[in-house]
VEXDREN-2710 file (C-alpha; in Angstrom, 1 decimal):
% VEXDREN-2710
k/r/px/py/pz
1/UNK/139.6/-108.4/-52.4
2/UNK/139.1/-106.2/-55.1
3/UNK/138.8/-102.5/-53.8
4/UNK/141.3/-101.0/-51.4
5/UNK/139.4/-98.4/-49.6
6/UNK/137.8/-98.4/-46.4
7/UNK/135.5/-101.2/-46.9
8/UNK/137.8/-103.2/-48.7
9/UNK/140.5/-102.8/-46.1
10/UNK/138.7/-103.4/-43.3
11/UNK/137.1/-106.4/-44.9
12/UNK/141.0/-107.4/-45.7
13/UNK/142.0/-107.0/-42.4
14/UNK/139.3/-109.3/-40.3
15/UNK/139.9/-112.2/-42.7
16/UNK/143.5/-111.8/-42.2
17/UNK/142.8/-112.1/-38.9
18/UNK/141.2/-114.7/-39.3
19/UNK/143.3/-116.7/-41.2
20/UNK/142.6/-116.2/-44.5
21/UNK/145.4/-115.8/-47.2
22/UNK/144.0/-112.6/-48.7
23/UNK/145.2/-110.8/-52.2
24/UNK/144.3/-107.1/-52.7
25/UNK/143.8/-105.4/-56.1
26/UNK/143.1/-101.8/-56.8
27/UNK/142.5/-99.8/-60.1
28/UNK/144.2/-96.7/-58.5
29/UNK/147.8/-96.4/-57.7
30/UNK/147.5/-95.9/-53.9
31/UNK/145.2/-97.5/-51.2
32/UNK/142.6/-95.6/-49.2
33/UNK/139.8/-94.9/-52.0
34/UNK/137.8/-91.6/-51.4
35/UNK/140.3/-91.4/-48.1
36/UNK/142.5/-89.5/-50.2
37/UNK/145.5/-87.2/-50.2
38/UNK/147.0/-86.2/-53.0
39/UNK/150.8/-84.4/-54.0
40/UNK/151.2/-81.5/-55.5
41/UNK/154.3/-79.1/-56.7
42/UNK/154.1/-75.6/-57.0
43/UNK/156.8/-72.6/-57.3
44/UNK/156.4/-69.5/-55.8
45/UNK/157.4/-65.9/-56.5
46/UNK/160.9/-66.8/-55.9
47/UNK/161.1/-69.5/-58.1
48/UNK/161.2/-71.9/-54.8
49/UNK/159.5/-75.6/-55.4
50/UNK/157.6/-76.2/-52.4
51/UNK/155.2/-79.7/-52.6
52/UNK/152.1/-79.7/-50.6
53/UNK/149.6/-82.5/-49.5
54/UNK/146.3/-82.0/-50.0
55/UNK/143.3/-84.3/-47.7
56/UNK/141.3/-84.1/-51.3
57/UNK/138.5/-86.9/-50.9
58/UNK/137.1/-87.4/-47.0
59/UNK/138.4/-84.5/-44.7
60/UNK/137.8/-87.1/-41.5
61/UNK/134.9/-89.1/-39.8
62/UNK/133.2/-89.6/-36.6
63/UNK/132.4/-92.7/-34.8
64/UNK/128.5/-93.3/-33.4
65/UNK/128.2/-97.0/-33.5
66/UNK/130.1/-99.0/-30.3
67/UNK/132.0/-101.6/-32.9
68/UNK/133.2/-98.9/-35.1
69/UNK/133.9/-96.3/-32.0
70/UNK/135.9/-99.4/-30.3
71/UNK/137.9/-99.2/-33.9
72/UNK/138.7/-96.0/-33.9
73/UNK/139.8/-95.8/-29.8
74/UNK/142.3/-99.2/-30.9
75/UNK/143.9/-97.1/-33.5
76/UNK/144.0/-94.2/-31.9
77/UNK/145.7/-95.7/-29.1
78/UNK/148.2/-96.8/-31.7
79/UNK/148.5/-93.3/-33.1
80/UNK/147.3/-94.8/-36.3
81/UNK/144.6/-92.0/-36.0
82/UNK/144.3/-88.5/-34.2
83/UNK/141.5/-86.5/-32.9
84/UNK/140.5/-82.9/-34.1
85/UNK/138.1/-80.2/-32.7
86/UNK/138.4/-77.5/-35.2
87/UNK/136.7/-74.1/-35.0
88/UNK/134.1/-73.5/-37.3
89/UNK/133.5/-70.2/-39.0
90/UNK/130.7/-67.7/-38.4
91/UNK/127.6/-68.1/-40.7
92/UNK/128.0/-72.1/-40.5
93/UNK/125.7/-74.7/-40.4
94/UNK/127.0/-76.3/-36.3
95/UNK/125.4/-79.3/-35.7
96/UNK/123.6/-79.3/-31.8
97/UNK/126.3/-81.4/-30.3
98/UNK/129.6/-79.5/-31.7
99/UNK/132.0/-81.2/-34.2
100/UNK/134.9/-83.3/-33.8
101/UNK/136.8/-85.7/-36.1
102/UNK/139.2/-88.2/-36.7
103/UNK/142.0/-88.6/-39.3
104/UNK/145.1/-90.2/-40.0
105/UNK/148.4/-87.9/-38.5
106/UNK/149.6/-87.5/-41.9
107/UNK/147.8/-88.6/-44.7
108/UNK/144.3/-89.9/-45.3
109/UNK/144.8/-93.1/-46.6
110/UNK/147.4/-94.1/-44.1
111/UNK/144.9/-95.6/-42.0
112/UNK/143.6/-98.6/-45.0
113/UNK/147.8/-98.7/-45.6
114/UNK/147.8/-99.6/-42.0
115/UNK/145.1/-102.1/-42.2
116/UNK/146.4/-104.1/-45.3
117/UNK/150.4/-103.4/-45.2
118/UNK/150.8/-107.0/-44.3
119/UNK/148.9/-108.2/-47.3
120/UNK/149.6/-108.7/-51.4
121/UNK/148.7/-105.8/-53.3
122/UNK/148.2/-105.0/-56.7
123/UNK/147.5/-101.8/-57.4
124/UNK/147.0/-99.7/-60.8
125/UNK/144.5/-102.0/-62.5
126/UNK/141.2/-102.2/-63.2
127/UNK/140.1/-105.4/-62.4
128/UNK/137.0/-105.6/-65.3
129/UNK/136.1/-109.6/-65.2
130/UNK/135.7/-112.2/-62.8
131/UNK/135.4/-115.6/-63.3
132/UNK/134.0/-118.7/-61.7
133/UNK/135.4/-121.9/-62.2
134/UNK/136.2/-125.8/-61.1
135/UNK/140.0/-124.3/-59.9
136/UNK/138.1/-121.4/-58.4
137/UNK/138.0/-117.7/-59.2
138/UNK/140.0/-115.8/-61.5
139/UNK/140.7/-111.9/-62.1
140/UNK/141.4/-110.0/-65.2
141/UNK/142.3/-107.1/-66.7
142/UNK/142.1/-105.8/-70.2
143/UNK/141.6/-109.6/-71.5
144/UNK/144.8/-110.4/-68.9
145/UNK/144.8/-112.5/-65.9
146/UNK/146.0/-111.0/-62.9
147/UNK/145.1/-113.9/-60.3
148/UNK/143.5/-117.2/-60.5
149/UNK/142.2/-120.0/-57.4
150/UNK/140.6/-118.1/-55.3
151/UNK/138.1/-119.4/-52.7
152/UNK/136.6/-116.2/-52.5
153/UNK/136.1/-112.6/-54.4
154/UNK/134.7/-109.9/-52.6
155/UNK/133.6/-106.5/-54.6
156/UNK/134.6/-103.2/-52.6
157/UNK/133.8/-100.6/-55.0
158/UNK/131.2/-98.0/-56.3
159/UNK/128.0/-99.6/-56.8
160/UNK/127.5/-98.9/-60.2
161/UNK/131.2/-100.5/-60.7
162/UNK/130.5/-103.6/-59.0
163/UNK/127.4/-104.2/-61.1
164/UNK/129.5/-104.7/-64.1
165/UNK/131.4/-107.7/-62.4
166/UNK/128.6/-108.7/-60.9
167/UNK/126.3/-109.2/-64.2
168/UNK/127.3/-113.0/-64.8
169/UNK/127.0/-114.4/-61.6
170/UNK/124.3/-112.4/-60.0
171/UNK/122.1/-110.2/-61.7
172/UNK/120.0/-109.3/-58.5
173/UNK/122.8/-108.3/-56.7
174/UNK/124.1/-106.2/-60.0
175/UNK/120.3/-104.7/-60.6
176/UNK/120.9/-103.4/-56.8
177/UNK/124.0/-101.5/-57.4
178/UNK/122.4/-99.9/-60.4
179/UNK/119.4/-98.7/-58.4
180/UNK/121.6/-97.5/-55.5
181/UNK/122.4/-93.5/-56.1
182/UNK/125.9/-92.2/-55.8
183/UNK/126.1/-88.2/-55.4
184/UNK/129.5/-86.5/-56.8
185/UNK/131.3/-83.8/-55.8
186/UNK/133.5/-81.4/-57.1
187/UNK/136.6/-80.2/-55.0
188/UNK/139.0/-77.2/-55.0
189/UNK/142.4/-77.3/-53.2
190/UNK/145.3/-75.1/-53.8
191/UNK/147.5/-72.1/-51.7
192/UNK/146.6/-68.6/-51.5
193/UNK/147.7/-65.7/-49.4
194/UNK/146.5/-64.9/-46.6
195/UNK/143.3/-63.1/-46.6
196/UNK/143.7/-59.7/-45.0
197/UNK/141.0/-60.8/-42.7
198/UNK/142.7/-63.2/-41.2
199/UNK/140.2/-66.1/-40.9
200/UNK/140.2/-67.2/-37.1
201/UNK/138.6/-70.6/-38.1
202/UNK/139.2/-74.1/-39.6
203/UNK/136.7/-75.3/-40.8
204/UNK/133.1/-73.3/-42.6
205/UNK/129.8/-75.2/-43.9
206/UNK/128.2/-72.4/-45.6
207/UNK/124.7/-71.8/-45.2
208/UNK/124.1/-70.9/-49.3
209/UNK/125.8/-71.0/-52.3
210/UNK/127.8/-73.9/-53.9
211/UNK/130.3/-75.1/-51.4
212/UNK/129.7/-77.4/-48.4
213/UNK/132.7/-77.2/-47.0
214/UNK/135.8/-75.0/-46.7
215/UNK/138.6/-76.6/-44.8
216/UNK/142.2/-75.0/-44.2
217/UNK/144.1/-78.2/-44.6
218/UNK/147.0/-76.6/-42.7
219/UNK/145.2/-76.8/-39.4
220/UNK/144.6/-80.6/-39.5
221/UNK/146.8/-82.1/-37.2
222/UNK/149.9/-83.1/-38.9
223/UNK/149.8/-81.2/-41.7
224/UNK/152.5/-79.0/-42.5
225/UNK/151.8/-75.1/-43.2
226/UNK/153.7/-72.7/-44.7
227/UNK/153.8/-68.2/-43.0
228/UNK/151.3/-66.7/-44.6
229/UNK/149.4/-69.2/-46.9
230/UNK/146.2/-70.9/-46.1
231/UNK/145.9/-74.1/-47.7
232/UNK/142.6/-74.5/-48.9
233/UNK/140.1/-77.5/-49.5
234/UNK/136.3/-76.8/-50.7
235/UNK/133.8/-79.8/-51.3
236/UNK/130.9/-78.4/-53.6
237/UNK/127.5/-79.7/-52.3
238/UNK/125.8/-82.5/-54.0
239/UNK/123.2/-80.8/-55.8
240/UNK/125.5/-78.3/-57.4
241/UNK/127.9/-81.3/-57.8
242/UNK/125.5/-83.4/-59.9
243/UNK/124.0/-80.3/-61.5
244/UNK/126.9/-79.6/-63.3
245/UNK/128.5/-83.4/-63.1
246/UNK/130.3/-82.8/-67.2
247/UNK/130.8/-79.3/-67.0
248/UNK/134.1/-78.6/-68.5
249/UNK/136.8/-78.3/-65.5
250/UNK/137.8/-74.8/-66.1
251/UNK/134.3/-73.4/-66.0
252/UNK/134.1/-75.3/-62.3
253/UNK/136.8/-73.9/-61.2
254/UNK/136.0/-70.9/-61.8
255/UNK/132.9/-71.0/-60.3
256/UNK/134.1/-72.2/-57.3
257/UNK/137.0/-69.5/-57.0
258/UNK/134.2/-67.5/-57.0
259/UNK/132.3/-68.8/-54.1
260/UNK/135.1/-69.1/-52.0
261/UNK/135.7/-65.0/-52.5
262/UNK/132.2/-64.2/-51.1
263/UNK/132.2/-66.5/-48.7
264/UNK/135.6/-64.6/-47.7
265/UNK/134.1/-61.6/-48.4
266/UNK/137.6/-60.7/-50.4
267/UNK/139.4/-61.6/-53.9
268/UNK/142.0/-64.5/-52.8
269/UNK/145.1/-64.2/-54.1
270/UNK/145.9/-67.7/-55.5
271/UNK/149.5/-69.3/-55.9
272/UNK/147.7/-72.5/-57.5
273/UNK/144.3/-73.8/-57.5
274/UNK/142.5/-76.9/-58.8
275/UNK/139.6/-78.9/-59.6
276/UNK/139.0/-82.5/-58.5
277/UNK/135.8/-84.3/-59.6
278/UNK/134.5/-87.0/-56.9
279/UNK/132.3/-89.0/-59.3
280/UNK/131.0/-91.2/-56.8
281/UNK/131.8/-89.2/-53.5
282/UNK/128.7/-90.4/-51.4
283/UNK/125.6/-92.6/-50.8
284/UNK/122.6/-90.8/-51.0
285/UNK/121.3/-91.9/-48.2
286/UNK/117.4/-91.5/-48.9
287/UNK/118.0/-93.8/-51.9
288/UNK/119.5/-96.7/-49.8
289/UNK/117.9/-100.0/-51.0
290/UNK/119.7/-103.4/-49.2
291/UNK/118.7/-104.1/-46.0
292/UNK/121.5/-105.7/-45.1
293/UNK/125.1/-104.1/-44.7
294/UNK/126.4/-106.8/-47.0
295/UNK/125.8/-109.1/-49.6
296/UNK/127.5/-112.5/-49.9
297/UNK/126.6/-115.9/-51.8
298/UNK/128.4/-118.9/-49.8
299/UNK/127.8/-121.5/-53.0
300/UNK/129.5/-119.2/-55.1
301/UNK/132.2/-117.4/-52.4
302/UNK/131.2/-114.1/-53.5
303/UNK/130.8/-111.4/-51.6
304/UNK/129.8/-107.3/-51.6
305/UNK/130.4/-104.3/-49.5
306/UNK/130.6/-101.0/-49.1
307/UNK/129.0/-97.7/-48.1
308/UNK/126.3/-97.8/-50.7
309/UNK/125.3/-101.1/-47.9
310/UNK/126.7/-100.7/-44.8
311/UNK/125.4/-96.7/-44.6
312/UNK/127.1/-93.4/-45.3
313/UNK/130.6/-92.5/-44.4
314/UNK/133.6/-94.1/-43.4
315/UNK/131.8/-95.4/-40.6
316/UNK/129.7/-97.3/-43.0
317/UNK/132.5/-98.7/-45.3
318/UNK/134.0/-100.0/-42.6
319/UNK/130.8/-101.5/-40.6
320/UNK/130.1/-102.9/-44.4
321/UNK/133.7/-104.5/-44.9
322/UNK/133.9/-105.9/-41.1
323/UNK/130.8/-107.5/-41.2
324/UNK/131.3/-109.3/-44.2
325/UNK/134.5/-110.5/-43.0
326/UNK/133.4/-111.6/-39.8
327/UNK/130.4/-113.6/-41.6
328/UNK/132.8/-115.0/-44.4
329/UNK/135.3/-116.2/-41.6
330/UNK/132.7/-118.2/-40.2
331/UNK/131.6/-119.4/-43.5
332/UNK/135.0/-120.4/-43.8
333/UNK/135.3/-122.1/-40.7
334/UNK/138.0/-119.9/-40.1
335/UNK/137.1/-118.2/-36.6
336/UNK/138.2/-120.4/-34.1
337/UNK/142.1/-120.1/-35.3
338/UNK/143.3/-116.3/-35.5
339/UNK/146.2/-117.5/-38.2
340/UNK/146.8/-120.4/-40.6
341/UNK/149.3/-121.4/-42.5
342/UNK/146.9/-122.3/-45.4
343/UNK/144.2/-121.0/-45.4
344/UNK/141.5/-120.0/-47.8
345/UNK/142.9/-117.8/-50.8
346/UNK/140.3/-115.0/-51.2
347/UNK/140.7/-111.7/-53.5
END
C-alpha cells in the first residue's frame, strides 16, 4: 500500500481483514494524509513555551452513504471518533439541514493510525518507482529498494502522483490521473488574543472574500485551549487558492491576516501565525472522470484509489479504499477466511 491516508488506510485495513499480509509506505513522516494535525511551539510574553496542535488539513467529515455512516457509528462506538455540532457565525453560508461533524478526540490523523497500527509501516519516503516482475513487485526510492515480492501494489495518492508510477504499466490509468483536477488551498493557523468582541461562535463560512472557513480549533472536542487565546484555523477557498497557487508565502499570509480582521471586524493581535499550502487539498468535483470508485488490474495485481475516484471528502477516500479492498480480497480468494497465516503480500 503505498499512501497512508484515508484511502489508503481503509484499503489497508479491509485486506487485513481479510487476510492479507499488508506493508504500508508513506512519503510523509506521519499517517493520516490531508487528515492532518500538526505541532507547533510558541513563547509568549513571559517567555513561557507553550506547544499547540493545530487540525491543519480536513477540519472533520460527515457521513451520507449507509456503508460509510455504519463506519463512522463502529468507531464512534469505540471512541475512535467524536461528534461535533459547532455554532456557526453570523453572515455564514448554513447549509438547509444544519451542520454537524465528526473527528478524531485528539488529533486528525488518529483515526488512519487506528486503522493501520497493526500493520508494517514505512513512513518518510517517497516511493518514486514500481516494478513488475517474475518474484513480483518491487518499491523504490531514490534508485533504492525499499520492498520487493509483492502480490499486489495499490496507489493511494494525489492523482497527478500516482500517474508517475503508473506510466509503465498503465498509461490509461496514468492519462486519467492527469486529467483529474486537484484544487489547493492555502491555510492559516496560529494564537491570537482574544478579540474584544468576543466571537460567540465556532465555526464561520464567509459569504465573500478569500477564506472559506474560520474554525477556532480550541472548541473541537478534545482540543486543549488556553484563557484568553483563540486558536485559529482558516482554509482559503479554491479559487483564491489556485489563483495565487506560487505566490510567495509571506505575501499569503498577509493577505489572509487581513481577511481574517474584516471578517472580525477588528485588528487581531497575533502571538504566532502561519501559512500552510494544501497543493492538492480537494477533488474538483465537476472535473471527476472515472466512473468507477476504483481502478484495479487482476493480471497485473495493481490497484488505484482515492478521492479523485471514489468522490469528494473523506467519505470518498474511504468508500474508494474499502471498495478496492473488498474487490481485491475476492480476487484474492481471500474472503471466506478473516485471517491467514500466509497470505498474499501486498504494498
Amino acid at each position: 500500500m503505498i499512501g497512508a491516508g484515508m484511502a489508503g488506510a481503509a484499503c489497508a485495513r479491509g485486506l487485513k481483514d481479510a487476510g492479507a499480509e499488508v506493508h504500508v509506505f508513506e512519503k510523509s513522516r506521519g499517517l493520516g494524509g490531508r487528515m492532518a494535525t500538526r505541532r507547533w511551539r510558541w513563547t509568549d510574553a513571559a517567555r513561557v513555551e507553550h506547544e499547540i496542535g493545530f487540525d491543519h488539513g480536513a477540519p472533520g467529515f460527515s457521513a451520507h452513504s449507509a456503508a460509510f455512516a455504519a463506519f463512522v457509528d463502529q468507531h464512534a462506538r469505540s471512541q475512535d471518533l467524536v461528534r461535533w455540532v459547532p455554532r456557526m457565525a453570523p453572515g455564514s453560508f448554513v447549509p438547509l439541514d444544519g451542520y454537524e461533524c465528526w473527528m478524531a478526540p485528539r488529533r486528525m490523523p488518529d483515526l488512519c493510525a487506528r486503522l493501520i497500527d497493526d500493520l508494517p509501516v514505512t513512513l518518510g519516503h517517497t516511493i518514486d518507482a514500481i516494478h513488475a516482475g517474475p518474484d513480483g513487485w518491487r518499491v523504490e526510492w531514490l534508485g533504492e529498494t525499499l520492498g520487493r515480492g509483492f502480490s499486489h501494489v495499490v496507489l493511494a495518492m494525489p492523482p497527478i502522483q500516482a500517474a508517475k508510477l503508473l506510466d509503465p504499466h498503465r498509461r490509461d490509468w496514468a492519462h486519467l490521473g492527469r486529467r483529474q483536477r486537484m484544487l489547493p488551498c492555502w491555510t492559516l493557523l496560529g494564537v491570537a488574543e482574544r478579540p474584544a468582541r468576543a466571537p460567540d461562535w465556532d465555526i464561520a463560512w464567509p459569504l465573500g472574500g478569500p477564506l472559506a472557513w474560520i474554525i477556532r480549533n480550541e472548541k473541537k472536542p478534545g482540543r486543549a485551549g488556553a484563557e484568553g487565546l483563540v486558536h485559529w484555523v482558516a482554509h482559503a477557498n479554491a479559487t483564491w487558492s489556485e489563483t495565487h497557487l506560487e505566490a510567495p508565502d509571506d505575501a499569503v499570509h498577509a493577505t489572509l491576516l487581513s481577511a481574517m480582521d474584516e471578517f472580525l471586524g477588528e485588528a487581531s493581535s497575533w502571538h504566532f501565525s502561519e501559512v500552510h499550502r494544501w497543493r492538492y487539498a480537494s477533488v474538483a468535483r465537476l472535473d471527476a472522470c472515472a466512473a468507477q470508485s476504483f481502478k484495479v488490474d487482476d493480471a497485473l495485481g495493481l490497484g488505484v484509489c482515492g478521492d479523485w475516484l471514489g468522490g469528494a471528502g473523506v467519505e470518498g477516500a474511504w468508500l474508494s479504499g474499502d471498495a478496492l479492498a473488498r474487490h481485491m480480497a475476492e480476487a484474492c480468494g481471500l474472503v471466506s477466511r478473516p485471517r491467514a497465516s500466509a497470505g498474499e503480500s501486498i504494498s
